[in-house]
Residue, then its C-alpha position, 0 to 999 in steps of 0.5 A: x258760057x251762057x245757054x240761052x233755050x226755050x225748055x220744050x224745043x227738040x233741038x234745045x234739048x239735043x244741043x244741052x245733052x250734047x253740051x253736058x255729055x261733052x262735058x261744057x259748064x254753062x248757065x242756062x236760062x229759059x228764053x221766054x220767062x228771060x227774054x234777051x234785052x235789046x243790049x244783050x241782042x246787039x252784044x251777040x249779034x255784034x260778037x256773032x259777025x253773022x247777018x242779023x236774020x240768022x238771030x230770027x227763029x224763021x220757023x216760029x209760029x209768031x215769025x209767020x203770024x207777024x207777016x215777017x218774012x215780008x217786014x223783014x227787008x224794009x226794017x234797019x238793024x236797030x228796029x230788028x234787035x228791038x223786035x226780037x227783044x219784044x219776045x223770046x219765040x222770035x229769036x233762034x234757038x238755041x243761042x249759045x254765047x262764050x267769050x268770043x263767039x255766039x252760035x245760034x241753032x244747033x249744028x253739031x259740027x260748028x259747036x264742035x269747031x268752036x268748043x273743041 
């Protein structure tokens, strides 16, 4: 599986605790300094089968600057991915991508269901 974090987000480091005290292997990759391509976006977001705005990081300090909230609406699926491959802050975290599945955010009841 491939764990995809931004190192100083609390519930990154919750989600790779719960990972590693559960006994998971996975790669872990740093978000910002590996931004995710515009590819890997549409993969996971195509794999996912969840609407796209769950991939934004809604809560991010460059979502709110970038007026998002309001752009969002007007934009079509491929103009969101290319955004979102513009930097890493503005996608959810963490991603976690398996063979089949992709979670984004941590909930610790969804995780389970997927890995257990």
């Amino acid at each position: 599986m491939l764990f995809v974090e931004y190192p100083k987000c609390t519930t990154c480091k919750k989600a790779k605790k719960w990972l590693e005290d559960g006994g998971f292997q996975f790669q872990d990759r740093h978000i910002k300094e590996e931004n995710p391509t515009y590819e890997e976006l549409k993969a996971w977001y195509e794999k996912s089968g969840l609407p796209i705005k769950r991939f934004f990081n809604t809560s991010g300090l460059l979502y709110k600057e970038l007026g998002l909230k309001d752009k969002l609406p007007d934009m079509t699926e491929d103009e969101m991915l290319k955004l979102l491959a513009t930097d890493g802050m503005l996608v959810k975290r963490p991603v976690l991508v398996g063979e089949d599945f992709v979670l984004t955010g941590f909930k610790e009841a969804e995780w389970s269901e997927k890995l257990k």
